[in-house]
C-alpha positions in Angstrom: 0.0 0.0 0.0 1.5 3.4 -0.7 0.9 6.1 1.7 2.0 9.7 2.4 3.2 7.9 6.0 4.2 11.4 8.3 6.8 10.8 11.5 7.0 13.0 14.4 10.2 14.6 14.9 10.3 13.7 18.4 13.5 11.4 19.0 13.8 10.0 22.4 17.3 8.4 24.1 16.8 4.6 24.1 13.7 4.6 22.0 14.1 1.7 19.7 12.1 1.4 16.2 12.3 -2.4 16.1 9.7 -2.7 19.0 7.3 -0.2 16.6 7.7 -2.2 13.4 7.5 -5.1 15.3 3.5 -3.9 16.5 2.9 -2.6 12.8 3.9 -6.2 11.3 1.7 -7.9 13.7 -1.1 -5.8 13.8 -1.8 -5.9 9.6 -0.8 -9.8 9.7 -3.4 -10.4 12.1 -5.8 -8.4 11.2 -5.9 -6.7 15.2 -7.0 -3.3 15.9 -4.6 -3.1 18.7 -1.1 -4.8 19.2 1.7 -3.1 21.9 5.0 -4.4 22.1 7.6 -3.9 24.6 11.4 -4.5 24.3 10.5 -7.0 21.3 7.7 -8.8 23.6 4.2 -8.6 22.9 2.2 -7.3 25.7 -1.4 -7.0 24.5 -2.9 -7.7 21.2 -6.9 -7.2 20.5 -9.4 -7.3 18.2 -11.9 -4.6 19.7 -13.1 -1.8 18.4 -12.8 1.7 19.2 -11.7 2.4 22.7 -12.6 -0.5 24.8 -9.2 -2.4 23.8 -6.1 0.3 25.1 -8.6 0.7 28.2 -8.5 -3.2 29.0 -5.0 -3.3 28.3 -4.7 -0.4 31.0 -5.9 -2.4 33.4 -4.2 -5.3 33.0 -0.7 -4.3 32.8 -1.1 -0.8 34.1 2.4 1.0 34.7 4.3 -1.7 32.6 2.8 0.0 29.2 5.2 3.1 30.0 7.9 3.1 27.2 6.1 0.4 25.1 5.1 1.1 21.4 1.4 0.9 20.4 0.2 0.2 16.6 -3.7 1.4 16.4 -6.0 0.9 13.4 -7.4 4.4 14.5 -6.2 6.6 16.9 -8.0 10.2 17.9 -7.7 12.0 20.4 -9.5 10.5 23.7 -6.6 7.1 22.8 -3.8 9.7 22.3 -4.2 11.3 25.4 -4.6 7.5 27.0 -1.4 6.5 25.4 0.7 9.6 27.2 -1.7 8.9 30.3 0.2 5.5 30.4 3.7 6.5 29.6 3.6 4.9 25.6 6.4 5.8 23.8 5.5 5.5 20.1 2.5 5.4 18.7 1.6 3.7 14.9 -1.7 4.7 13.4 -3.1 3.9 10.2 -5.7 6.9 10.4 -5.0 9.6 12.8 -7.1 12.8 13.9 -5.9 16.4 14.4 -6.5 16.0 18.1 -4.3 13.1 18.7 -1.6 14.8 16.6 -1.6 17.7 18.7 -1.8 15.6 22.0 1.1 13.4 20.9 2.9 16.0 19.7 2.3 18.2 23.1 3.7 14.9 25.2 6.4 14.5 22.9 5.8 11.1 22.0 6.4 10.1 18.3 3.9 8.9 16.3 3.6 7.7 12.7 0.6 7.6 10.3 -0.7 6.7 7.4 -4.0 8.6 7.1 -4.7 12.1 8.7 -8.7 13.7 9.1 -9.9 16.3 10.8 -12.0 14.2 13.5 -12.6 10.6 14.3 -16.4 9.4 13.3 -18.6 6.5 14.0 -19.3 5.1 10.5 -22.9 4.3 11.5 -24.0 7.2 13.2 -22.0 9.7 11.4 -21.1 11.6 14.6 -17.6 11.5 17.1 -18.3 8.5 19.6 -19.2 9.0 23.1 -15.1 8.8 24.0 -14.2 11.9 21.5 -16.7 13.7 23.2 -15.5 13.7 26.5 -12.1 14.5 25.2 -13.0 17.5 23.5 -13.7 19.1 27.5 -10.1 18.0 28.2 -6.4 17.7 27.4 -5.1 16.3 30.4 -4.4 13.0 30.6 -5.2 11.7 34.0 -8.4 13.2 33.9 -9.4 12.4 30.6 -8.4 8.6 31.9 -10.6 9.2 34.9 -13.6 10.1 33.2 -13.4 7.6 30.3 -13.5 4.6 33.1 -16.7 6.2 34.4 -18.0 6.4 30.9 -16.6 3.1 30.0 -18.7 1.9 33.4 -21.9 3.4 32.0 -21.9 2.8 28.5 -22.0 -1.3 29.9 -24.4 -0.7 32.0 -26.3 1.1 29.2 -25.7 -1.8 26.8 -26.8 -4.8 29.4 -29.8 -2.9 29.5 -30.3 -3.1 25.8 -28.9 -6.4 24.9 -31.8 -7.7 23.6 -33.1 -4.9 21.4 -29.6 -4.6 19.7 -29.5 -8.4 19.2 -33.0 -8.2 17.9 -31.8 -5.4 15.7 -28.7 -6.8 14.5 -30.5 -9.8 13.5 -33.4 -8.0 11.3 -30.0 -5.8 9.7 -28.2 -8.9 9.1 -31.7 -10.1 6.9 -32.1 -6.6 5.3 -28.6 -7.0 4.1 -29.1 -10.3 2.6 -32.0 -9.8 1.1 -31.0 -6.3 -0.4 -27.6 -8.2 -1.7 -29.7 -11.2 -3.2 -31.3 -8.1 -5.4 -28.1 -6.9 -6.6 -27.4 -7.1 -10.0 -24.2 -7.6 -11.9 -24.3 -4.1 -13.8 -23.0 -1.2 -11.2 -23.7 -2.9 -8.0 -21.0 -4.6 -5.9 -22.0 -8.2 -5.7 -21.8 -10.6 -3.2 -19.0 -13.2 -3.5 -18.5 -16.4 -1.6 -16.5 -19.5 -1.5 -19.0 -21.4 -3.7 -19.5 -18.4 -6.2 -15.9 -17.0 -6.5 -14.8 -19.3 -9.4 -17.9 -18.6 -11.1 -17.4 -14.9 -11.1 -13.8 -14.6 -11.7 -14.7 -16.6 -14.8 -17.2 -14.7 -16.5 -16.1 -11.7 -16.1 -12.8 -10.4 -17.6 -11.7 -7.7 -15.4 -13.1 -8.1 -11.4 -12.3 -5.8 -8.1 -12.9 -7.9 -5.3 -12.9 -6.3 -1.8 -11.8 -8.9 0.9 -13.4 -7.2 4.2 -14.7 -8.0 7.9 -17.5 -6.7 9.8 -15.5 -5.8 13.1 -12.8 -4.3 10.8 -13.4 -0.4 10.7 -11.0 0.7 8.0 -13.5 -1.7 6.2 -16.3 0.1 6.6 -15.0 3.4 5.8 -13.5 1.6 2.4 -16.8 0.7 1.7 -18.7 3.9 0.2 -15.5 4.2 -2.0 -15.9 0.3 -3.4 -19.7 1.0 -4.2 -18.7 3.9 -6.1 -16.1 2.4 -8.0 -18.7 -0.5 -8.8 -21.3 2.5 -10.4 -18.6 4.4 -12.0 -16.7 1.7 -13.8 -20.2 -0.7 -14.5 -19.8 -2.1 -17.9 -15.5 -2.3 -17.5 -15.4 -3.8 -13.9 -17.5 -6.3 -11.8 -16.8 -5.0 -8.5 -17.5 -7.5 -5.8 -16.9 -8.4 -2.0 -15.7 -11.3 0.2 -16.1 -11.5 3.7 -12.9 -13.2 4.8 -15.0 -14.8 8.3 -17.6 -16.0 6.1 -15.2 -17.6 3.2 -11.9 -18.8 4.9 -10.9 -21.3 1.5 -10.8 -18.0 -1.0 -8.7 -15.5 1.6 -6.2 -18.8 2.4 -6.3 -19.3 -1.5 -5.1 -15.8 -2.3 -2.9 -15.7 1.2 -4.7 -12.6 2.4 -3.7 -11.7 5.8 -5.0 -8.3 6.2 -7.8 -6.6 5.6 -9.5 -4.6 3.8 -7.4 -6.3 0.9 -8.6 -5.0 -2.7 -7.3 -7.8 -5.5 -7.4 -6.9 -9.3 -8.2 -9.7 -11.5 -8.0 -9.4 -15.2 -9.0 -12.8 -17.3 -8.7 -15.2 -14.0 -5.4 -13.7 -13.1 -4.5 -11.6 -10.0 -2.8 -8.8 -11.5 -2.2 -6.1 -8.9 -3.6 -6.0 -5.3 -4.0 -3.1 -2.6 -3.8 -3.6 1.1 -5.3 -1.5 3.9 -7.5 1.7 4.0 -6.9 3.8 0.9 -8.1 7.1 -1.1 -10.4 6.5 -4.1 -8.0 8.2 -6.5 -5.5 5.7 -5.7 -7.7 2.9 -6.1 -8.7 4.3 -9.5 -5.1 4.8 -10.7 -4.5 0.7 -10.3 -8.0 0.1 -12.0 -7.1 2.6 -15.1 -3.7 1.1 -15.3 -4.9 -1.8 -16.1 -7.6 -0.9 -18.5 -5.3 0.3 -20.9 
């Protein structure tokens, strides 16, 4: 994946990069939101979304995170001012907001990124999650800690309460999907590809985008708008599909896909180029136009 990747200036005595590739590595290759490493040693990996993950990993290792190196799928800025709460000394994110910049930079600890926006946004509401909130009233860290366990506290309590209704509701969204995916058709819709179908697209049609993706994974989700409008602006030149890698293990083993979202080009059968993690639609469209030439 090419990326305008931006490094802090900060350089500290005895801060080692190894420990920071090291959490990059492991984070794409397993496909983890969170992974922190500590003289070469993994400390805490998850899979968690948002900011439930760095808070768990708080309280299990505590004051053993200082000097560690964190790589974050998405880092704004109620996680950056967690991460100097704690004593982190490099941070890796693939998307990072202004306010985490500015926190990071204010703590002096160095950070690395790959994509940089203006806030942080809950895909599915379309509005900064509870967390961000609360960290827009502060900027120092052992408050901002402080209040995010009390939010943390009632945001579970919240959701015990409405277990049910969000099962309920996940369950009818899971059928409207299906059943609004089983209506697709071929010509500038994305189309729904499986382990049993794959071959079967691939094969009749000549040139194919296929968007290996998750549910849980967020730079997913934010990839998505951009794969639906690549599917309506190139219909009639590319079938633009999607795989969900937990759903159809045989086909991401098959092309050895280890992170996610993974975009694969496919011209007459044939992988031809691929692009791995979150990435801007005018890059996407200079691989596509490449190889429509």
């Amino acid at each position: 994946m090419k990326s305008d990747k931006y490094l802090s200036a900060f350089v500290y005595v005895g801060f080692t990069m190894e420990d920071l590739e090291i959490a990059k590595k492991i984070l794409y290759e397993e496909s983890l939101t969170l992974v922190i490493i500590k003289n070469s040693e993994v400390l805490f990996k998850s899979r968690a979304h948002g900011i439930s993950g760095l808070l768990n990993a708080l309280e299990n290792f505590g004051a053993n995170l200082k000097d560690a190196s964190a790589a974050d799928r998405i880092v704004g800025k109620a996680i950056a001012l967690l991460y100097t709460y704690v004593g982190v000394r490099a941070v890796y994110a693939s998307i990072l907001s202004a306010g985490a910049k500015a926190i990071l930079e204010k703590h002096n600890v160095h950070f690395e990124y790959d994509e940089f926006v203006e806030k942080i946004l809950d895909p599915d509401k379309g509005e900064s999650c509870p967390f961000e909130k609360a960290a827009t009233n502060t900027s120092d860290p052992e408050e901002a800690y402080r209040v995010f366990r009390q939010l943390q506290k009632y945001l579970a309590q919240t959701s015990e309460k409405n277990k049910e209704l969000e099962r309920i509701k996940e369950k009818k969204m899971k059928e409207l999907f299906r059943n609004l995916e089983g209506k697709r058709k071929m010509s500038g819709k994305v189309v729904h590809v499986t382990d049993s179908n794959f071959n079967e697209v691939i094969g009749k049609n000549p040139f194919v985008l296929i968007d290996f993706w998750a549910e849980w994974c967020m730079p997913c989700r934010m990839m998505a708008p951009i794969v639906e409008d690549l599917a309506r602006e190139y219909a009639g030149k590319i079938l633009v599909g999607k795989l969900n890698v937990d759903e159809n293990h045989a086909t991401a083993e098959r092309f050895q896909v280890f992170s996610i979202p993974t975009l694969i080009i496919m011209k007459n059968g044939e992988e031809v180029d691929r692009i791995v993690g979150y990435v801007p639609k005018s890059q996407i469209e200079i691989y596509l136009n490449r190889h429509l030439e």
